[in-house]
N, C-alpha and C positions, 0 to 999 in steps of 0.2 A: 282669528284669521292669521296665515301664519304668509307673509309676503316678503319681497327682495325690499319694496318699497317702503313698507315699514320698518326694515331695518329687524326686523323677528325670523329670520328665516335660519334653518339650517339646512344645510347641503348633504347630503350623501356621499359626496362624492370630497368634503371638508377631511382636514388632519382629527385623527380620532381626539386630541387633547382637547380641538374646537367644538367638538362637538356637544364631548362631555361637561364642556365649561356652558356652553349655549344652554343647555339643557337644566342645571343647575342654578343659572339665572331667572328661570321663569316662576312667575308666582305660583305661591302653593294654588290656588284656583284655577290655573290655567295648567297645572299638573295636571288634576284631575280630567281634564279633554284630552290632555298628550297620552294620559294611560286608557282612555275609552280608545282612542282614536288609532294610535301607535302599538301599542302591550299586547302580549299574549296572558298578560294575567288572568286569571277566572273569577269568577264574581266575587267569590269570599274574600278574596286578595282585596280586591279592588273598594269593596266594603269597611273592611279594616281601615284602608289608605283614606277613603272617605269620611271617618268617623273619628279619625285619628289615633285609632288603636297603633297605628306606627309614626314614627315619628319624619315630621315634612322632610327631614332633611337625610333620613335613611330611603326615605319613598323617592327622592329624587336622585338619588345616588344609585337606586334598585333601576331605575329608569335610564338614567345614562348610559349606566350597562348594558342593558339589554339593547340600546339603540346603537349602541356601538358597536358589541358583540354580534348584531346583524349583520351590519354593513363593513367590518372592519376584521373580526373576530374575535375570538375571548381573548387572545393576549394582547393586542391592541385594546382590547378594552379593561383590561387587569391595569395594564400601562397608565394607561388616562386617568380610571380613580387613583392610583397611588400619584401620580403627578400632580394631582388636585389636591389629594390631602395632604400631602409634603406641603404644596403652595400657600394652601386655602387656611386647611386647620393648623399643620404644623407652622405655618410662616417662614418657611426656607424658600430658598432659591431652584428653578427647576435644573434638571441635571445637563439638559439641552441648551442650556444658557449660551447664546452667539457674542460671538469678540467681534468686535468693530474698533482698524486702529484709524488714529490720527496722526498726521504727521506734525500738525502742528494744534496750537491750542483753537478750541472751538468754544463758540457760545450754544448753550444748552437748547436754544431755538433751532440754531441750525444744526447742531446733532439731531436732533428729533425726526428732524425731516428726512437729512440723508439717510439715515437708517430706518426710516418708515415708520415710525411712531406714529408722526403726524402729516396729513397731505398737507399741508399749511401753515406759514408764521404763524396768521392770528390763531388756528388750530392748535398750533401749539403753546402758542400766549396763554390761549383758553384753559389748557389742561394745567399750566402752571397755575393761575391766577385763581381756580378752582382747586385748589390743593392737592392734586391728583399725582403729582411730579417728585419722586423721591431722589434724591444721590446717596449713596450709602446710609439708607435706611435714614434719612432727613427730610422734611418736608421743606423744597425748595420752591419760594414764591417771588423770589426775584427775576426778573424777566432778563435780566440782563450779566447772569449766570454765566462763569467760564473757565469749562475744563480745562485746566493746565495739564503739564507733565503727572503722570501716574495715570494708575486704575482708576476707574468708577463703579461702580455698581448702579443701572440706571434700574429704573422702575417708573413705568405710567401707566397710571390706570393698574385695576388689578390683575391685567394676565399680561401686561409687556414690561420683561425684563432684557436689558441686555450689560453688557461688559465692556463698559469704551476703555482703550488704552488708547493714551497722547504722549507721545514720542518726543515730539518738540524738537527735533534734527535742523540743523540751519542746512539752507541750501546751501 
């Protein structure tokens, strides 16, 4: 079952990059209902994918496509796998990366929030204290973490990245 309330849902009407990420998250088992249910595949295809003659992670990449390519179209869905596998496979940074400045220095909780990372301290607590929380490619578990002057490079969780700059300007 695919609902808002379980937190499984995707939207149509979602940014194609969300999509193709949503879709690539779900278990190889629960593929196989999203290509009964969703795909225009034909049976062979879909036999193959069953059997494993193709491999889970080209089957789910064949699927993101076509679901996005529906709803979005093919270069919005070209867009999405190369923004995924830059991210995913290659480990770079995506090219859409957002700046967020500071005027002055912030602690890592509450950057989180202002920039929507996190609805919440302990939410954000949570994602650090769970190793989830990167700064230039570092795993950061101190909760009481604080951006000075310069760049960052932030990362939580695997698809939010952003670019704090802190300024540090006296009034």
């Amino acid at each position: 079952k695919m609902s808002k309330s379980l937190g499984n849902y995707i939207g149509i009407s979602e940014n194609p990059k969300d999509i193709f990420g949503k879709i690539m998250s779900i278990s190889d088992e629960l593929m196989i209902k999203y290509y009964v249910l969703l795909s225009d595949v034909d049976v062979n295809e879909l036999e193959k994918i069953k059997s494993g003659h193709i491999h889970p992670m080209k089957a789910k990449k064949n699927l993101a496509f076509e679901i996005v390519n529906r709803f979005h179209g093919q270069l919005a869905a070209k867009k999405a796998l190369e923004d995924f596998e830059r991210i995913f496979s290659n480990k770079e940074i995506p090219e859409d990366l957002k700046v967020y400045n500071f005027e002055s220095s912030v602690n890592i909780i509450d950057a989180m929030k202002k920039i929507g990372f996190a609805q919440s301290n302990s939410e954000s607590k949570r994602f650090i204290t769970q190793g989830g929380v990167y700064v230039n490619n570092e795993r950061i578990t101190n909760i009481a973490y604080c951006f000075e002057k310069g760049e960052y490079l932030l990362k939580v969780g695997k698809r939010k990245f952003a670019k704090l700059v802190v300024n540090n300007k006296n009034k």
